[in-house]
N, C-alpha and C positions, 0 to 999 in steps of 0.2 A: 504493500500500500504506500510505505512510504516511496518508493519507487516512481511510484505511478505519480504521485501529488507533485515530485519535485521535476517531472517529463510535463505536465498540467501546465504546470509554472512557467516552465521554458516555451513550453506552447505556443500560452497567453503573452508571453513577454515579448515574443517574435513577433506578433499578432499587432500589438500593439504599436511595437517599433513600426511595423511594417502602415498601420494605418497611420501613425504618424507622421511618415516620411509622404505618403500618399497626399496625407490635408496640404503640408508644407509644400508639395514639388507640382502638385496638379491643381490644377480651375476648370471653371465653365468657361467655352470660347464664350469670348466677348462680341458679340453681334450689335453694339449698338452702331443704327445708320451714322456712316464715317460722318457725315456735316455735320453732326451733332457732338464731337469729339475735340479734346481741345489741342489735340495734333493737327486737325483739319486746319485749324482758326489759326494755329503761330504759321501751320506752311503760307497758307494764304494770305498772312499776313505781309510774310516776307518778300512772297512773290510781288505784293503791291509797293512795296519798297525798294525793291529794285533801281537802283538807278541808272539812267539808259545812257548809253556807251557816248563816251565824245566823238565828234565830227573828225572824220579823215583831213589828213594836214596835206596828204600825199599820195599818189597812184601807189596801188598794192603791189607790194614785194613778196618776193616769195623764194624758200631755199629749204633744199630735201638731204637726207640725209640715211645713210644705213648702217649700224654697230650691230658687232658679231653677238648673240647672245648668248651662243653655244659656251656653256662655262667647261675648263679647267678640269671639273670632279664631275660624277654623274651624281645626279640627283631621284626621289621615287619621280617616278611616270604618271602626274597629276592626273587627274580627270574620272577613276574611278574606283569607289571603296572595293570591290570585288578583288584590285591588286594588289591590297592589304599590302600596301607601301613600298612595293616592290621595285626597285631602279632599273633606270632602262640602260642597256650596255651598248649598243650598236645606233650614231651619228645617222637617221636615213637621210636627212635634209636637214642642213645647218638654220639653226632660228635667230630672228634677227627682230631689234625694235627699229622701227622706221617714221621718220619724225618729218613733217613739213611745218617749217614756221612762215609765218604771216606777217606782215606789218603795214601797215597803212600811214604810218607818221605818228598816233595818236592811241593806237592799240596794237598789240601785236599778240600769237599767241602761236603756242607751239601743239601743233594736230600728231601724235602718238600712236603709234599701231604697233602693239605686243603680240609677238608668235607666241603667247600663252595662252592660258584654259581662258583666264581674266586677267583684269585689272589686279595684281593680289590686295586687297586692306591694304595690307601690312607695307605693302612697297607705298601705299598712297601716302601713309602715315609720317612715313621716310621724306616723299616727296614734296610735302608741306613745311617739313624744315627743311631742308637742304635746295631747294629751287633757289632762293634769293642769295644763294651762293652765286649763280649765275644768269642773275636780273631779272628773274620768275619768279611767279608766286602761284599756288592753284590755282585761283580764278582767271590765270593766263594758259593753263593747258588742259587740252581734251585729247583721254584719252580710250581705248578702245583693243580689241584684244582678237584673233582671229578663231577662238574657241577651241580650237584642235585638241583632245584628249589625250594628246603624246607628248607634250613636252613636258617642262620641267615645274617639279612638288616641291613640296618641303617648305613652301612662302607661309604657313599659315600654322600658328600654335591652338592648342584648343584638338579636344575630340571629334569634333564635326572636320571641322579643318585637317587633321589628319589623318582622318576618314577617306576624304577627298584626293589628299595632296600627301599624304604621310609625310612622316614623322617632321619636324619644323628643323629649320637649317638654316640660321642666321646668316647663313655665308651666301644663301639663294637670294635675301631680300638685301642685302645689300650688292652681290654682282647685277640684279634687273636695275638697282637704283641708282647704281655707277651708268650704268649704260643706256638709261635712259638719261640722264643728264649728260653725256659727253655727246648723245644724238640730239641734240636739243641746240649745245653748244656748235658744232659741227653745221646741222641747218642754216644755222644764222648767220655763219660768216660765208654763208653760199644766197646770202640777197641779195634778188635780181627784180625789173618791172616785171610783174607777167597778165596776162589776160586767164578769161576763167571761161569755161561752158562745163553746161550738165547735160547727161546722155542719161533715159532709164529705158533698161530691154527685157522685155518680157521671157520670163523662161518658168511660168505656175506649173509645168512639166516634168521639172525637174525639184520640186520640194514638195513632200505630202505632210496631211496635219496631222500631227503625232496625238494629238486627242481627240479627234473628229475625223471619222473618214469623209464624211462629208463638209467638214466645216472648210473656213476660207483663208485661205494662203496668203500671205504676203509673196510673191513671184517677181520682184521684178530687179533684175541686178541696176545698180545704181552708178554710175563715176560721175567724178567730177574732175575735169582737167586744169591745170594751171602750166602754160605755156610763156617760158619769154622770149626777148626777142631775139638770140641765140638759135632757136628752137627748140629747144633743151623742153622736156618735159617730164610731168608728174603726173600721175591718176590715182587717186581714191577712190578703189571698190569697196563695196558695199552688198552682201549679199545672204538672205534668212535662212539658209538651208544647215543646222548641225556639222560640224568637221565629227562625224565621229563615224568616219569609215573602217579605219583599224577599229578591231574590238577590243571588248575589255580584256583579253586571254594576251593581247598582241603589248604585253606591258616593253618589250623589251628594247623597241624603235625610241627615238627621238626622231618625232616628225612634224612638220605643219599639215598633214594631212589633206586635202585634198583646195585650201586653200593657198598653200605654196605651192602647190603644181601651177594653180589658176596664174601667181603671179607670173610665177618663173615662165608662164608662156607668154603673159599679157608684155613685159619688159620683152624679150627676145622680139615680140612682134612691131612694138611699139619706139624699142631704143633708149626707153625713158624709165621713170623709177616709177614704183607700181607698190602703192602698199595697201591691203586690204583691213575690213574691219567687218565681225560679225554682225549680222541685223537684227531683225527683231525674231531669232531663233527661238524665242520661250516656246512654242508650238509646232516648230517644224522639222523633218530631219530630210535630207537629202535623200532621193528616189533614184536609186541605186537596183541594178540588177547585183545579188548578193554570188561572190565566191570563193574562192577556198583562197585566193593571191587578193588581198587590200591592196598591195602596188599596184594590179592592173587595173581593179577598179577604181582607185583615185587618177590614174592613168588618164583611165576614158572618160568619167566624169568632169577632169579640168580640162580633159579636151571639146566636148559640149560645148561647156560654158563658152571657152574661148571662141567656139564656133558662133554660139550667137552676139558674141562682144566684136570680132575683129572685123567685120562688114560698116559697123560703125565707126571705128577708128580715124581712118583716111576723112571722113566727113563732118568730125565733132569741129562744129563753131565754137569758135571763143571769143568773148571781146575784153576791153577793161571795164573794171568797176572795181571802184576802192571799199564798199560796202563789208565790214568788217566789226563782227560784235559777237563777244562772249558771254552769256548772261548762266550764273551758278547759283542756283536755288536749294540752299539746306535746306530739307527735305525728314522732317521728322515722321513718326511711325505708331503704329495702336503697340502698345505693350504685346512682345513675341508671343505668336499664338501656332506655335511646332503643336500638332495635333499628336495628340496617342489613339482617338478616338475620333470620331465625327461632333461630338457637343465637348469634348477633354479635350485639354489643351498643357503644354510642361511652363509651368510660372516663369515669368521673367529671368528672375534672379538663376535660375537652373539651366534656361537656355544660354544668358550670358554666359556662364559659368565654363558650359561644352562648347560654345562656337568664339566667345568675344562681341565686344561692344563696339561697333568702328560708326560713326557718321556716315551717310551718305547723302546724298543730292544729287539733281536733276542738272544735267549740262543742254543750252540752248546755244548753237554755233552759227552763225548768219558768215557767209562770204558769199558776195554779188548778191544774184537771187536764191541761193540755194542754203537751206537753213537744215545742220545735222542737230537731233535729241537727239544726246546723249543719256543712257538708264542705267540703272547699278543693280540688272538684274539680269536673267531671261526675258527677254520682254516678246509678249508675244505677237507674230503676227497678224491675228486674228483683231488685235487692238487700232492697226496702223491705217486701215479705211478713213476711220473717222478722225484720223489726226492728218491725213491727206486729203482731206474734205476741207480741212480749218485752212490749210496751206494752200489750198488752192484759190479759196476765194481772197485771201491777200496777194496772188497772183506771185507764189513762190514754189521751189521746189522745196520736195521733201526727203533728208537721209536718216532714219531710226539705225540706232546703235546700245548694242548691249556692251555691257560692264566696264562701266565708268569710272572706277574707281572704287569704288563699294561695292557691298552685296549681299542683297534681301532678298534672296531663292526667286523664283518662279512668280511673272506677274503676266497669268492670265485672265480670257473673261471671269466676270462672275454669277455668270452662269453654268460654269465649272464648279463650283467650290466645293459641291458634296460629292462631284466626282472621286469615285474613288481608280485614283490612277496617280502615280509619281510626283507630276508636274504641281499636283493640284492638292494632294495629302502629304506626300513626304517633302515637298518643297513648297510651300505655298507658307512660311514663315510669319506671316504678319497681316492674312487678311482676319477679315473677309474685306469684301468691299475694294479691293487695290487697286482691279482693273477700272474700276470709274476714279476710283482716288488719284491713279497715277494719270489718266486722258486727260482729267480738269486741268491739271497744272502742267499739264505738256502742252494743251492748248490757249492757257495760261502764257507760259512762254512766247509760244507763235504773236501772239496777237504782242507782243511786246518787240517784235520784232519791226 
């Protein structure tokens, strides 16, 4: 008996602890309508505060640049917890940051294109002290990440983080931080006058929507050129479709995946520097006939694209326009709502704990008529209709770009939310409500443009 009484004991004891840790680490998801939230009221605040960019002093400049990023050491194989950290050994395609800086007389800004999964935090956080080392400051760069699953982990402390990215490695966030500032520096002693145009080509053919087989694509590849009078040029792609052709088993490449094929054919074709950036990928993955060689398929997939990009080439117009405006919107959030359940959710303080605390914001980039949002998420395509609706009746172009520099998982419809599917339960971090929360203030920005 007494046996039994002091097993009872230990029972209850476990019982206890365990309902204790429950009250303390879980909630009810928080469903109050976002406009009624006083997250809503400070973003919207700020965005009305904003103040709108000075007048160009001078015809736009412009200067490209490309640093090695391939480090030194190998690093884990970012992009997916299934490789439970595992480093990749074999160089397929060297990665690289690629920087064009801007200037007008009166603003200038450096546009960032990372062969990484993201923008990491952790390098943003870098980035904010050590820019005005070399006359930057964040509200002067956008940057942007080619998504690829293959290259280099280890940027991010935290369980979640090295989930993703395994195990954390000071030495990763500071080699991207070195090298995005020597490409930054690099750019700008390469200003020149240049003229600008924008091209967007239809390819809804090539991306299918990873939550809706019927739902709607963003499809359409986007550049933007800057030419000077050298003839010398640059292009910013821009395109929604997932790099995640290698799979998750394929830990062992360092690759840019099927969006360094696209460059490395678009520059050969072109002559000129060619840097890409992920789009509004939160929904989409690239329509891909699947096989057993990911080289041949990323192969012939970047050869597509290039097929519906290089017809265009020879005929993209440019003219001048000095039109040149950064606008960064802190961008605060509903206390993290990681579901364990469809109405449970893991408390704030629990979620900080496993992922970190980092800032994020909304990036608004105008040069000429052609205005890039910038997201610090997935963002999905399914969102980007109605923010090319806003865009067009101010008679401008439109380029969505994912991870900004932060990152608050997966912001799709929200008429997803109770889906149960990855995008929308194991990554949907901070809704409900995001896909209308994150439109307002992207459309927000436009009209501020």
């Amino acid at each position: 008996m007494k046996f039994l009484r002091i097993f009872f004991k230990v029972v209850l004891g476990l019982v206890a602890a365990i309902l204790l840790f429950l009250a303390v680490s879980l909630a009810p998801v928080d469903d109050q309508p976002y406009r009624k939230t006083e997250y809503y009221r400070y973003t919207r605040q700020q965005l009305l505060d904003l103040a709108p960019p000075p007048n160009p002093t001078a015809g736009l400049r412009a200067g490209w640049a490309r640093v090695n990023l391939t480090p030194s050491f190998t690093t884990p194989t970012g992009g997916y917890g299934a490789r439970k950290g595992k480093h990749w050994t074999t160089v397929s395609d060297s990665i690289y940051v690629r920087t064009i800086v801007l200037n007008n007389g009166n603003t200038k800004v450096a546009v960032v294109a990372l062969d990484l999964l993201i923008t990491p935090p952790t390098v943003t956080e870098q980035l904010k002290k050590r820019l005005p080392e070399i006359g930057f400051q964040w509200e002067n760069v956008f940057t942007g990440a080619i998504h690829s699953h293959n290259t280099l982990g280890g940027w991010a402390p935290g369980l979640v983080g090295e989930l993703f990215a395994g195990d954390f490695d000071q030495r990763v966030v500071d080699h991207i931080t070195d090298a995005v500032l020597k490409s930054i520096v690099l750019a700008e002693k390469q200003l020149a006058p240049v003229e600008i145009g924008f091209s967007e080509i239809d390819a809804p053919d090539l991306v299918y929507n990873r939550m809706n087989d019927e739902g709607k694509v963003d499809g359409e590849i986007r550049l933007l050129k800057f030419k000077k009078k050298t003839g010398e040029s640059a292009l910013l792609c821009t395109f929604g479709a997932h790099a995640t052709i290698f799979r998750a088993a394929d830990y062992q490449y360092l690759s840019r995946d099927y969006p360094g094929a696209l460059v490395d054919r678009l520059e050969k074709q072109s002559g000129g520097f060619v840097a890409f950036m992920a789009g509004s990928v939160g929904s989409t993955g690239s329509k891909t006939k699947p096989g057993k060689d990911e080289f041949a398929t990323i192969r012939t997939y970047a050869d597509t694209l290039t097929a519906r990009i290089s017809p265009a080439l020879p005929q993209f117009k440019t003219k001048p326009d000095s039109t040149l405006e950064l606008l960064t919107l802190p961008l605060q959030l509903r206390e993290p709502q990681a579901r364990v359940t469809d109405d449970w959710r893991v408390r704030g303080w629990l979620f900080h704990t496993v992922y970190g605390d980092y800032p994020s914001d909304l990036k608004a980039l105008r040069i000429g008529q052609t205005v890039l949002l910038g997201t610090p998420c997935d963002f999905s395509g399914e969102l980007v209709a109605e923010l090319r609706q806003q865009a067009g009746r101010k008679g401008l172009n439109l380029m969505v770009t994912s991870f900004n520099g932060g990152y608050v998982g997966y912001i799709t419809p929200d008429k997803y939310y109770h889906k149960e599917a990855y995008e929308t339960m194991t990554m949907n971090w901070f809704g409900p409500e995001n896909g209308a929360y994150f439109v307002e203030m992207m459309k927000g920005l436009l009209d501020r443009m």
